[in-house]
KOLRO-944297 format. One line per field, with one value per atom (N, C-alpha, C): x, y, z; atom name. Coordinates in nm, 3 decimals, decimal comma. Example, Ala and Ser with C-alpha at 12.3 -4.5 7.8 and 13.67 -1.06 7.14 Angstrom:
u	c(1,319:1,230:1,320:1,285:1,367:1,290) .
v	c(-0,569:-0,450:-0,330:-0,225:-0,106:0,003) .
w	c(0,780:0,780:0,780:0,708:0,714:0,787) .
atome	c(N:CA:C:N:CA:C) .
end
This chain:
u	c(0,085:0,000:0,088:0,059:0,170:0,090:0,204:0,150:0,115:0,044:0,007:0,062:0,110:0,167:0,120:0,203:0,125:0,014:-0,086:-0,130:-0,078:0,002:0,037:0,214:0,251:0,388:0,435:0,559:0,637:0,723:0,649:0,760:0,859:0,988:1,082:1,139:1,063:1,047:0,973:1,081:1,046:0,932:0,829:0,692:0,718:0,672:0,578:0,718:0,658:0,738:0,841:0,886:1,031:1,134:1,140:1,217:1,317:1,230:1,223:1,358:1,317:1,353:1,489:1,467:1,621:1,696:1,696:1,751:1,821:1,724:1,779:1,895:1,842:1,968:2,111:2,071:2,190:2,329:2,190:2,270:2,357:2,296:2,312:2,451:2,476:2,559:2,664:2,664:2,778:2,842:2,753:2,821:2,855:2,853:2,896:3,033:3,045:3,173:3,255:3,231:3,274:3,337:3,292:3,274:3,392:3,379:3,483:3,654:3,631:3,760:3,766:3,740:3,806:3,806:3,776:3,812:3,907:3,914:4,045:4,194:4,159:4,251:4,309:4,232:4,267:4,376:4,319:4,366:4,531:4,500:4,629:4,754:4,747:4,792:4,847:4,781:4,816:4,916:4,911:4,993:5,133:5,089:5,200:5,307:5,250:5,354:5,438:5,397:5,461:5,561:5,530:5,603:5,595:5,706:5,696:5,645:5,657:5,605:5,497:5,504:5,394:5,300:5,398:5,286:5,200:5,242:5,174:5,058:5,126:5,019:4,870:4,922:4,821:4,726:4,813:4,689:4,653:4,660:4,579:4,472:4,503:4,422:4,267:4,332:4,226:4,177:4,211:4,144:4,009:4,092:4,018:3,867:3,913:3,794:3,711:3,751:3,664:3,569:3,644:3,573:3,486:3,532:3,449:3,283:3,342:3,209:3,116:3,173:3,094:3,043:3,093:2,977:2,873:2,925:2,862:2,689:2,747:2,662:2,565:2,579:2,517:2,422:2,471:2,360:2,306:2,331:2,217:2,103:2,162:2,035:1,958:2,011:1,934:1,838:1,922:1,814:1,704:1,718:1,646:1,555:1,588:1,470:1,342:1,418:1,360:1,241:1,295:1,185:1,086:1,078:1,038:0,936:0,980:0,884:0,801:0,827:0,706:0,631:0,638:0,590:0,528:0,536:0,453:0,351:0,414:0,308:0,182:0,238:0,139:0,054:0,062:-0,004:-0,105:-0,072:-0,119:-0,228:-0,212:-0,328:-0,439:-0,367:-0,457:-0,570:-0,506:-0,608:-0,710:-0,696:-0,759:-0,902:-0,833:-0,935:-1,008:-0,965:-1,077:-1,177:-1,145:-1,241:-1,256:-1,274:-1,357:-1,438:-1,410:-1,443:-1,443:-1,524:-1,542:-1,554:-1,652:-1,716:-1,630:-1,555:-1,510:-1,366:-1,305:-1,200:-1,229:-1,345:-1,371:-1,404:-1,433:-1,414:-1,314:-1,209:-1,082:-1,005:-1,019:-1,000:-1,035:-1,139:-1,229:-1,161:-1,172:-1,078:-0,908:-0,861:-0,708:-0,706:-0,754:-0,812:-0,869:-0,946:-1,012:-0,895:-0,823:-0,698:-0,575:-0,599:-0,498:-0,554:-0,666:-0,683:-0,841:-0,882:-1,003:-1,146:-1,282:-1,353:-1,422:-1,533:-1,556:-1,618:-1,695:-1,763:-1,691:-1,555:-1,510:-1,376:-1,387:-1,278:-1,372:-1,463:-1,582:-1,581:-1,598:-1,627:-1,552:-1,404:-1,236:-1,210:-1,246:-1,222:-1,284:-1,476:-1,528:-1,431:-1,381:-1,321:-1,248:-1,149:-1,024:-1,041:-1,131:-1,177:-1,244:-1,310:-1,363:-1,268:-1,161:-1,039:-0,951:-0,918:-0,822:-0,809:-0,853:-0,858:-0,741:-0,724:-0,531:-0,446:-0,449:-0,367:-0,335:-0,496:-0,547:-0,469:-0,531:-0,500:-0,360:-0,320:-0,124:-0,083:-0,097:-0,039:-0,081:-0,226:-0,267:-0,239:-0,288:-0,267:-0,125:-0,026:0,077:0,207:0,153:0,277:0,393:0,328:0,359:0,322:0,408:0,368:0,336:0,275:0,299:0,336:0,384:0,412:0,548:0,615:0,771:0,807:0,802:0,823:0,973:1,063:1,221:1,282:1,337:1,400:1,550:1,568:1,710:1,830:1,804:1,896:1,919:1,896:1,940:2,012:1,964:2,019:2,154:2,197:2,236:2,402:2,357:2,435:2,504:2,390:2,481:2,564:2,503:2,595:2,720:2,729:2,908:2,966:2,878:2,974:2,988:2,914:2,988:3,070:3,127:3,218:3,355:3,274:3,370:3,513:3,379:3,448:3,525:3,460:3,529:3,685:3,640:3,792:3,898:3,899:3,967:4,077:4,027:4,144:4,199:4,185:4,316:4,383:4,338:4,427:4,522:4,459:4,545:4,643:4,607:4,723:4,840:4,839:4,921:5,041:4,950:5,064:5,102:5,061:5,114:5,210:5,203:5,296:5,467:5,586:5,699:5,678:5,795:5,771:5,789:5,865:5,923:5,786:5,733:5,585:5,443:5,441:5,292:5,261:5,259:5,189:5,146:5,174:5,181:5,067:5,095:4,963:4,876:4,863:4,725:4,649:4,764:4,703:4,624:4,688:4,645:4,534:4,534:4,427:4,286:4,280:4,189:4,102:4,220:4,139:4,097:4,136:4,066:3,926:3,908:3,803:3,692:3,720:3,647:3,608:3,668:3,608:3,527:3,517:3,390:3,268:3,317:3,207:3,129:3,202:3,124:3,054:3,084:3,023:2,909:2,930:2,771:2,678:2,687:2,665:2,588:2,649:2,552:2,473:2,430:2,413:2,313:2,325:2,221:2,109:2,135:2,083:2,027:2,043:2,022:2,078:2,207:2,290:2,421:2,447:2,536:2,663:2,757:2,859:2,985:3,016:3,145:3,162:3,058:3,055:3,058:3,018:2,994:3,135:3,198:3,291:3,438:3,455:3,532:3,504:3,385:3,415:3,453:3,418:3,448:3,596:3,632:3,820:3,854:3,774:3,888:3,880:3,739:3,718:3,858:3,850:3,938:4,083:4,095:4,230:4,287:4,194:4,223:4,200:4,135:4,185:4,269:4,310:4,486:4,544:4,575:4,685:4,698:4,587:4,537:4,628:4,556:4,637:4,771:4,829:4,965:5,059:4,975:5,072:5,092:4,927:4,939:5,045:5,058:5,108:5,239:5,314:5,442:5,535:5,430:5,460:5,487:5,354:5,404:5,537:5,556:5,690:5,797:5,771:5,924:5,951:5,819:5,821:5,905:5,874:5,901:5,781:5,665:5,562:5,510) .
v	c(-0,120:0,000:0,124:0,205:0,341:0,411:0,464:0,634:0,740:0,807:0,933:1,055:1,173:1,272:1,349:1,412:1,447:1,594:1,591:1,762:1,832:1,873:1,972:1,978:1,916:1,896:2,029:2,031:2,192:2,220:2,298:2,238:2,398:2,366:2,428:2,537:2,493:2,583:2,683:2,834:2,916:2,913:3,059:3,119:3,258:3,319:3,413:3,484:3,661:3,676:3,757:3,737:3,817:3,757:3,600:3,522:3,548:3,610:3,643:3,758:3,856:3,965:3,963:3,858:3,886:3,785:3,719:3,604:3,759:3,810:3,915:4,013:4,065:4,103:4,026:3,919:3,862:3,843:3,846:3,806:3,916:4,017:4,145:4,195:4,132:4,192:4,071:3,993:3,874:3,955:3,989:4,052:4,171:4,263:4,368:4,333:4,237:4,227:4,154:4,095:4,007:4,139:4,224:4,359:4,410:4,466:4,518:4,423:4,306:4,199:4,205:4,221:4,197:4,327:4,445:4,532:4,620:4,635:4,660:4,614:4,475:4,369:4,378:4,367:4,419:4,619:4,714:4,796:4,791:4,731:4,728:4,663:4,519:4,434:4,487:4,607:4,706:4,768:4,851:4,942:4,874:4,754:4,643:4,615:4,582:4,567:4,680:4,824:4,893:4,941:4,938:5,019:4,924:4,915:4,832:4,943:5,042:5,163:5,124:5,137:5,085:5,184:5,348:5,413:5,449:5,433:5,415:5,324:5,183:5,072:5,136:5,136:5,232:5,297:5,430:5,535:5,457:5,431:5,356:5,209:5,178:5,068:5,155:5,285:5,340:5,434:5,472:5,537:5,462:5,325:5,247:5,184:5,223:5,124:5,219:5,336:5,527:5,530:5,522:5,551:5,444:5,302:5,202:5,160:5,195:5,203:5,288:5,438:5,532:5,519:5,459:5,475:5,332:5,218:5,154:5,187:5,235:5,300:5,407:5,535:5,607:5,551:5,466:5,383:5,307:5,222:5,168:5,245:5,334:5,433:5,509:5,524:5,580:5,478:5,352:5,288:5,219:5,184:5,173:5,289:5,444:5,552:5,547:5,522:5,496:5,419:5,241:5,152:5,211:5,260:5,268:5,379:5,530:5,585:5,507:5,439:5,373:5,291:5,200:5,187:5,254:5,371:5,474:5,520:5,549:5,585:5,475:5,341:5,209:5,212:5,225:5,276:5,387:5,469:5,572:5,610:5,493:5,480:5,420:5,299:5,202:5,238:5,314:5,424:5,512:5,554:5,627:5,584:5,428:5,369:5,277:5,256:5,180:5,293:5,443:5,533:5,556:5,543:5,616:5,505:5,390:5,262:5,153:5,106:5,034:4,897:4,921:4,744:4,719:4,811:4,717:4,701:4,727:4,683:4,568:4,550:4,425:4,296:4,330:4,210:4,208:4,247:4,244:4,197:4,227:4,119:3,990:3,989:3,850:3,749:3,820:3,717:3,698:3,826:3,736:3,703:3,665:3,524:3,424:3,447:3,309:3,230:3,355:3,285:3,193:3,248:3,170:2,992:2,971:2,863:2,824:2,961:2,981:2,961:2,856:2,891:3,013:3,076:3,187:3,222:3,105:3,175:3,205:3,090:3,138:3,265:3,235:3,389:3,514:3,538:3,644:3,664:3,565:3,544:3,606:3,547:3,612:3,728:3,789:3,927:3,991:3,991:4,073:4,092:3,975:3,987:4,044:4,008:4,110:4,281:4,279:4,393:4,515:4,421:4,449:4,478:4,398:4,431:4,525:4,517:4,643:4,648:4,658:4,708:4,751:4,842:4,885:4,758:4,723:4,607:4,508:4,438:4,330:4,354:4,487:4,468:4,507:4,562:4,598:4,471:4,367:4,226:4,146:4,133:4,074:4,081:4,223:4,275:4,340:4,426:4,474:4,383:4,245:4,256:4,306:4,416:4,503:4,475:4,532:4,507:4,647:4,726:4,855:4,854:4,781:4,769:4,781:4,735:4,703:4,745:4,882:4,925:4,947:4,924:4,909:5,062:5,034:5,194:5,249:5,296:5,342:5,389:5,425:5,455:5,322:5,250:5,101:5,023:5,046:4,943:5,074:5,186:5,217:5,189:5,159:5,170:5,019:4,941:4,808:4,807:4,811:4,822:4,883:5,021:5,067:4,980:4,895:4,827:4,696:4,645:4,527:4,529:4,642:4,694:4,730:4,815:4,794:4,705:4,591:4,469:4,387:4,417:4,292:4,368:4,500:4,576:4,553:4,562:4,551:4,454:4,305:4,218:4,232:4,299:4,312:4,392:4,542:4,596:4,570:4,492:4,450:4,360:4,300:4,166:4,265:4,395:4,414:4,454:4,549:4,653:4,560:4,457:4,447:4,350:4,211:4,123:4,218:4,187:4,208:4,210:4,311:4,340:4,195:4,104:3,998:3,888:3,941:3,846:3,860:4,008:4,071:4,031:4,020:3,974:3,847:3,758:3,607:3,629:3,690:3,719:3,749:3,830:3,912:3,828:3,783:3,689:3,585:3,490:3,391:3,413:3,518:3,599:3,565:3,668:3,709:3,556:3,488:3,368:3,304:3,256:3,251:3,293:3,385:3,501:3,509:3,477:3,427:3,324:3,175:3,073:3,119:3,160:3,139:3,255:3,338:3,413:3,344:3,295:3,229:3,115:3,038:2,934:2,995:3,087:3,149:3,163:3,281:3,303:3,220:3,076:2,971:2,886:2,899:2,860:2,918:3,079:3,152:3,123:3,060:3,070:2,896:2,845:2,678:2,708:2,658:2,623:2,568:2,517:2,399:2,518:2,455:2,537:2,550:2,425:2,415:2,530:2,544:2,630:2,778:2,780:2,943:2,963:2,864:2,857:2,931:2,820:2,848:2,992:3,008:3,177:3,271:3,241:3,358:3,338:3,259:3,304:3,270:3,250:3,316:3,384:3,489:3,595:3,695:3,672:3,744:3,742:3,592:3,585:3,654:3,665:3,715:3,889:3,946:4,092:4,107:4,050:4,026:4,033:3,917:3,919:4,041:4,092:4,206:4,319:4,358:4,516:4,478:4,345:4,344:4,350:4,313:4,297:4,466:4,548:4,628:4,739:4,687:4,817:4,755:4,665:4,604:4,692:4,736:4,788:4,908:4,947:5,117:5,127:5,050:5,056:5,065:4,938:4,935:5,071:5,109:5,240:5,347:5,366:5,490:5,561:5,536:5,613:5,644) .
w	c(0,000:0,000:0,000:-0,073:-0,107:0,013:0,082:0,143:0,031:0,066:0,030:0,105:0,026:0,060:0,163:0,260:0,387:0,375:0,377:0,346:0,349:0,448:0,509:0,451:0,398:0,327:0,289:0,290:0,283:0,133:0,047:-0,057:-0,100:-0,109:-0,121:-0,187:-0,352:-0,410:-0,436:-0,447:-0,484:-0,537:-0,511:-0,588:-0,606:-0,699:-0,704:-0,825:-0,865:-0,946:-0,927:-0,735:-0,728:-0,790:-0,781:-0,776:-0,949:-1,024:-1,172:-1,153:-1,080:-1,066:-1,015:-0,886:-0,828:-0,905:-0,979:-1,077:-1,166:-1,283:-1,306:-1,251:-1,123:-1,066:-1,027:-0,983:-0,969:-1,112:-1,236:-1,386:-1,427:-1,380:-1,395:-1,365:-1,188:-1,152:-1,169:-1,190:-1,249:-1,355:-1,483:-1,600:-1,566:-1,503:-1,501:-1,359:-1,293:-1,225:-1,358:-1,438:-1,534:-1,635:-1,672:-1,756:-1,722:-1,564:-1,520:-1,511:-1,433:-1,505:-1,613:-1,755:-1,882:-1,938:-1,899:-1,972:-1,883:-1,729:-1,671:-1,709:-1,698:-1,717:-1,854:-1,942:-2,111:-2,120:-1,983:-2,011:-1,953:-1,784:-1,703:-1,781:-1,868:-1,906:-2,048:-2,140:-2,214:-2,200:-2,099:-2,008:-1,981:-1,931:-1,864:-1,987:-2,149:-2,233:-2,252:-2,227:-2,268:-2,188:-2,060:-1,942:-1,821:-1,744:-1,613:-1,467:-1,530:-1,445:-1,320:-1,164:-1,117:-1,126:-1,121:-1,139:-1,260:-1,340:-1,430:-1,440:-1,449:-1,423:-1,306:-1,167:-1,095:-1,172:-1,253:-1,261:-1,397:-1,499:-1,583:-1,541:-1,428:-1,376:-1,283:-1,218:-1,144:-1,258:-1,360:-1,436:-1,525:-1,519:-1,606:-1,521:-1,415:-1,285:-1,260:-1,238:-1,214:-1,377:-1,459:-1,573:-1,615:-1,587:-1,676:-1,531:-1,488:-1,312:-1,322:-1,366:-1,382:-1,512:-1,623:-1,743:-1,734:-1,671:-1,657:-1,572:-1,465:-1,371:-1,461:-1,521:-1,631:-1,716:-1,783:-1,882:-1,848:-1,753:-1,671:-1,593:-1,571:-1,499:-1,630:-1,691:-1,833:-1,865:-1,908:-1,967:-1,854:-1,736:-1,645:-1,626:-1,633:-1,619:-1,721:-1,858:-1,973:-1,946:-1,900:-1,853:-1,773:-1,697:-1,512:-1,630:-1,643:-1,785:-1,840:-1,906:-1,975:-1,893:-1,803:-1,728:-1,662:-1,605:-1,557:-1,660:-1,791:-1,923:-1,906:-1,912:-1,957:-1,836:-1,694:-1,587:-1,590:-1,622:-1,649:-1,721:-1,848:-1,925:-1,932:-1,868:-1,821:-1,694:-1,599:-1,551:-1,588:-1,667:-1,738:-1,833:-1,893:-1,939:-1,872:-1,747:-1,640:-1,605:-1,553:-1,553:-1,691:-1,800:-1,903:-1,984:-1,957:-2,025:-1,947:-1,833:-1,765:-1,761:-1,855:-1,929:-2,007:-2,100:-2,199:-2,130:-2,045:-1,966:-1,885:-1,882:-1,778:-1,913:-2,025:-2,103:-2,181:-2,156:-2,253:-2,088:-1,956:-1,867:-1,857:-1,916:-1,907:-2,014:-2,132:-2,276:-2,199:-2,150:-2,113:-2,031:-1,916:-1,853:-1,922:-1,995:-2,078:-2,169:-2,214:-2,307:-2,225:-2,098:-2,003:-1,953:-2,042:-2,006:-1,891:-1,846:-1,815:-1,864:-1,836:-1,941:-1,881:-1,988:-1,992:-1,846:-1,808:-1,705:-1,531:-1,550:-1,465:-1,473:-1,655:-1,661:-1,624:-1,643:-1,578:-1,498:-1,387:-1,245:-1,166:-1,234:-1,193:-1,232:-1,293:-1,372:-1,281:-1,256:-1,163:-1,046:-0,987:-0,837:-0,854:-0,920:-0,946:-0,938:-1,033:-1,093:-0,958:-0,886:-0,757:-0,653:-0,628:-0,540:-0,592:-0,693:-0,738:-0,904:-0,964:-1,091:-1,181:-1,117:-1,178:-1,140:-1,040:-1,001:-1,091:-1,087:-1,200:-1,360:-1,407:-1,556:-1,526:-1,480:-1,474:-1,472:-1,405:-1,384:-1,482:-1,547:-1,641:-1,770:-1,798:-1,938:-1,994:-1,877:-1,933:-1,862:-1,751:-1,697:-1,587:-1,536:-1,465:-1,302:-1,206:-1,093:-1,015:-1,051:-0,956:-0,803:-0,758:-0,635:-0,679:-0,768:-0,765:-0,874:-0,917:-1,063:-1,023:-1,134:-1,166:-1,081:-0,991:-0,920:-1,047:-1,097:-1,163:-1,081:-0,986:-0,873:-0,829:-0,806:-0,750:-0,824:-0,950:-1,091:-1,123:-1,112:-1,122:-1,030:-0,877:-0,759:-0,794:-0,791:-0,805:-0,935:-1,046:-1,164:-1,163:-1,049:-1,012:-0,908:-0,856:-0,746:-0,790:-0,861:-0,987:-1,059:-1,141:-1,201:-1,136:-1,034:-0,951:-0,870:-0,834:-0,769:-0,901:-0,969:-1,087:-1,132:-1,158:-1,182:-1,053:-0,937:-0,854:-0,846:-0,892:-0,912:-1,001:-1,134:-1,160:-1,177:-1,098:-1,101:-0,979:-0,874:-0,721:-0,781:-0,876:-0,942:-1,000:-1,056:-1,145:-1,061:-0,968:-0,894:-0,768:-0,694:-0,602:-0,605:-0,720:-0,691:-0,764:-0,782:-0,807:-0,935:-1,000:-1,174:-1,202:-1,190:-1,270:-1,281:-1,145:-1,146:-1,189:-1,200:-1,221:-1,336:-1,415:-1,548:-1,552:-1,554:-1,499:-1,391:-1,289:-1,154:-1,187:-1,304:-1,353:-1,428:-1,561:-1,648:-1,585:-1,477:-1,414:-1,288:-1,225:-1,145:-1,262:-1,386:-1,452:-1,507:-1,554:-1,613:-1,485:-1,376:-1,260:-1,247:-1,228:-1,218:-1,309:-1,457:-1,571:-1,597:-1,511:-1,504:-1,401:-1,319:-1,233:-1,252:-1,309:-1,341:-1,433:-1,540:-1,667:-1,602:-1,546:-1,456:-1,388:-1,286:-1,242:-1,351:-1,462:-1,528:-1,610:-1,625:-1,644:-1,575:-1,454:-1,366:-1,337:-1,365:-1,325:-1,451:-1,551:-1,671:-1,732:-1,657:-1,653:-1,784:-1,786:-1,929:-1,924:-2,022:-2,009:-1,966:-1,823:-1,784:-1,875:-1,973:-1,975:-2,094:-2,194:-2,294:-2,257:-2,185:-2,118:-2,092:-1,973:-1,943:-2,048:-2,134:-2,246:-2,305:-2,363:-2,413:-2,347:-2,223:-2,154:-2,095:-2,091:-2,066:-2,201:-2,299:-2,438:-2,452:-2,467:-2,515:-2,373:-2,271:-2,212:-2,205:-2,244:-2,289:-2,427:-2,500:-2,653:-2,617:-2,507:-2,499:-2,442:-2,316:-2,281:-2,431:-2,468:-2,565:-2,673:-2,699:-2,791:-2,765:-2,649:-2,566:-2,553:-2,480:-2,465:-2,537:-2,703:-2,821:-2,837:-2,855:-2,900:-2,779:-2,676:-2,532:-2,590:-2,666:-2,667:-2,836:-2,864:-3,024:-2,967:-2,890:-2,875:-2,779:-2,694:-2,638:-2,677:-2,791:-2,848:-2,985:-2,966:-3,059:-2,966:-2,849:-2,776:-2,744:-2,827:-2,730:-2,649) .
atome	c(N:CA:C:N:CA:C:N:CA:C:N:CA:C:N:CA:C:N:CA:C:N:CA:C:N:CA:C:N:CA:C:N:CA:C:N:CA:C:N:CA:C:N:CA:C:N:CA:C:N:CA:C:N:CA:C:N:CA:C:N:CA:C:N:CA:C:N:CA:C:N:CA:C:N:CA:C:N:CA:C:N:CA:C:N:CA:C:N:CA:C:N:CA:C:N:CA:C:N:CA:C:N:CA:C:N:CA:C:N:CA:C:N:CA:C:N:CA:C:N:CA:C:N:CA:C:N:CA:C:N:CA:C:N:CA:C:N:CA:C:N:CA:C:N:CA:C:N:CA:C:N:CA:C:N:CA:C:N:CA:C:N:CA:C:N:CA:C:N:CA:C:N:CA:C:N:CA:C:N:CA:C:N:CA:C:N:CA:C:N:CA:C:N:CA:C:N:CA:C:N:CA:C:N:CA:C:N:CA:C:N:CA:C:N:CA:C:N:CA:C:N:CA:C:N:CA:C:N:CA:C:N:CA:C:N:CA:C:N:CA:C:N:CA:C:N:CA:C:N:CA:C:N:CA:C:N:CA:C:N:CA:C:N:CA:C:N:CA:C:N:CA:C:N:CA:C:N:CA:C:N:CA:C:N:CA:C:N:CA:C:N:CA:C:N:CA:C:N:CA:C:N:CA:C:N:CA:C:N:CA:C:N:CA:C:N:CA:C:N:CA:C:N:CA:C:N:CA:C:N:CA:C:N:CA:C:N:CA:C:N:CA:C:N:CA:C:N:CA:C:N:CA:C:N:CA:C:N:CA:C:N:CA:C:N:CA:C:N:CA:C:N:CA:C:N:CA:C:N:CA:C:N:CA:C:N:CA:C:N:CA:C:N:CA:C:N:CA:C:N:CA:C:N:CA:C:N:CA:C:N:CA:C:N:CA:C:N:CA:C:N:CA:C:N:CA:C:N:CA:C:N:CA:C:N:CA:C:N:CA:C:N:CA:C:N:CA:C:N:CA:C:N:CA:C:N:CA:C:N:CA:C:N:CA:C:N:CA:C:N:CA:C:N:CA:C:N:CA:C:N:CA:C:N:CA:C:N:CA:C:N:CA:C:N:CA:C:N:CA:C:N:CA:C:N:CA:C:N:CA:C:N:CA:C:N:CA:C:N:CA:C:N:CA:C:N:CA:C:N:CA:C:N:CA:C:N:CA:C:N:CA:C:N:CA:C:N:CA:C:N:CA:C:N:CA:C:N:CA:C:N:CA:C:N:CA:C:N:CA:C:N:CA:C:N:CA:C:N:CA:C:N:CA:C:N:CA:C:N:CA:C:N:CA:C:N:CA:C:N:CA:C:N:CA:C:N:CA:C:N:CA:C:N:CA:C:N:CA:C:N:CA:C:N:CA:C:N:CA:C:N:CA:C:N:CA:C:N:CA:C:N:CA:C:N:CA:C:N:CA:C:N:CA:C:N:CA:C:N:CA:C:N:CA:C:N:CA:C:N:CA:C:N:CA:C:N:CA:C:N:CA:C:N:CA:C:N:CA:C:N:CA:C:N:CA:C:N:CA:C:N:CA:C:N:CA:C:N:CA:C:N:CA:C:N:CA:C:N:CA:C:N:CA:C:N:CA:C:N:CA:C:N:CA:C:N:CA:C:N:CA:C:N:CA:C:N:CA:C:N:CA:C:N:CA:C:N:CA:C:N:CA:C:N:CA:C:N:CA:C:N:CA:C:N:CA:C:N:CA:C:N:CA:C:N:CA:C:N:CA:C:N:CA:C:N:CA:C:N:CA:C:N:CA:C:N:CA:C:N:CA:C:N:CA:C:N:CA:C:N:CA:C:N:CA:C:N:CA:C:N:CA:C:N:CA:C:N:CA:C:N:CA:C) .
end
């Protein structure tokens, strides 16, 4: 005789649609620490062919972490204001046409419920209630998607995006300047691909996808801007520039 599952049973997984959201953020801020490792690292490691200079190395590593943080940070808040805007627009309207058009908002609720698999009379049924508890709510979640409770902040997506960039720039510019000239390059190189296997690994992880592929592009693609800048920081050196 099989048992049957206990009623009251606890199950583990995640609900609802933060879980969406902070998945997002988390992807978010992987690539933009990932961002900051390969394009620091591509600049310090530049620098590095041409000149053994620490100070140099330094101020081209903090120039590169100040500048690539702060534009990162900028366009993310742009294009995040942008969103959060229209969203407010699509709100906005949708207001407007619950007061000016009542009924026919309540059957264009009723069909996208019905299309979700509802038959009609209980997509009706559900629509009234909805419709009855909060109205804007309902069609914002139904019809556009939207959560007005949790519309996208740009200041937030903005803050983390400089402190992802941030953090990801940091190792290598700590690799360049602190180990010994004879060693730093080697430290950095081997720091960075470090750093790119596991980002690329989250990265897939965060994304249910096969790791090892992710894996690979992403320390070639960073190994191939290493080698890029170093060839090119090695020409201008031996130029004198």
């Amino acid at each position: 005789m099989t048992s049957s599952p206990a009623p009251d049973a606890v199950h583990d997984e995640a609900h609802g649609g933060g879980l969406g959201s902070r998945l997002n953020w988390l992807r978010a801020a992987v690539l933009g620490a990932n961002d900051g490792v390969v394009s620091t690292a591509g600049l310090v490691v530049g620098v590095a062919g041409a000149t053994q200079s620490q100070a140099a190395l330094l101020t081209a590593g903090l120039s590169g972490l100040l500048a690539g943080s702060m534009s990162m940070a900028a366009g993310e808040y742009v294009s995040v204001s942008t969103q959060r805007d229209s969203e407010k627009a699509a709100l906005a309207q949708e207001k407007r046409e619950l007061r000016e058009q009542p009924e026919a908002e309540l059957r264009e609720l009723t069909g996208l419920l019905a299309s979700r698999g509802l038959s009609p009379d209980v997509a009706r049924e559900a629509a009234e209630q909805l419709t009855e508890r909060d109205a804007l709510r309902a069609h914002a979640r139904v019809e556009l998607g939207i959560d007005p409770d949790a519309l996208t902040n740009p200041w937030h997506a903005a803050g983390a995006s400089f402190l992802a960039f941030t953090v990801g720039a940091l190792l290598p510019l700590l690799a360049i300047v602190l180990p010994p000239a004879s060693a730093r390059l080697w430290v950095t190189v081997l720091s960075v691909l470090a750093a790119l296997t596991l980002t690329g690994w989250w990265s897939a992880r965060l994304g249910s996808a096969p790791t090892g592929p992710a894996i690979l592009r992403n320390v070639a693609g960073g190994a191939l801007a290493m080698a890029v800048t170093y060839g090119a920081g090695s020409l201008l050196g031996a130029a004198g520039v």
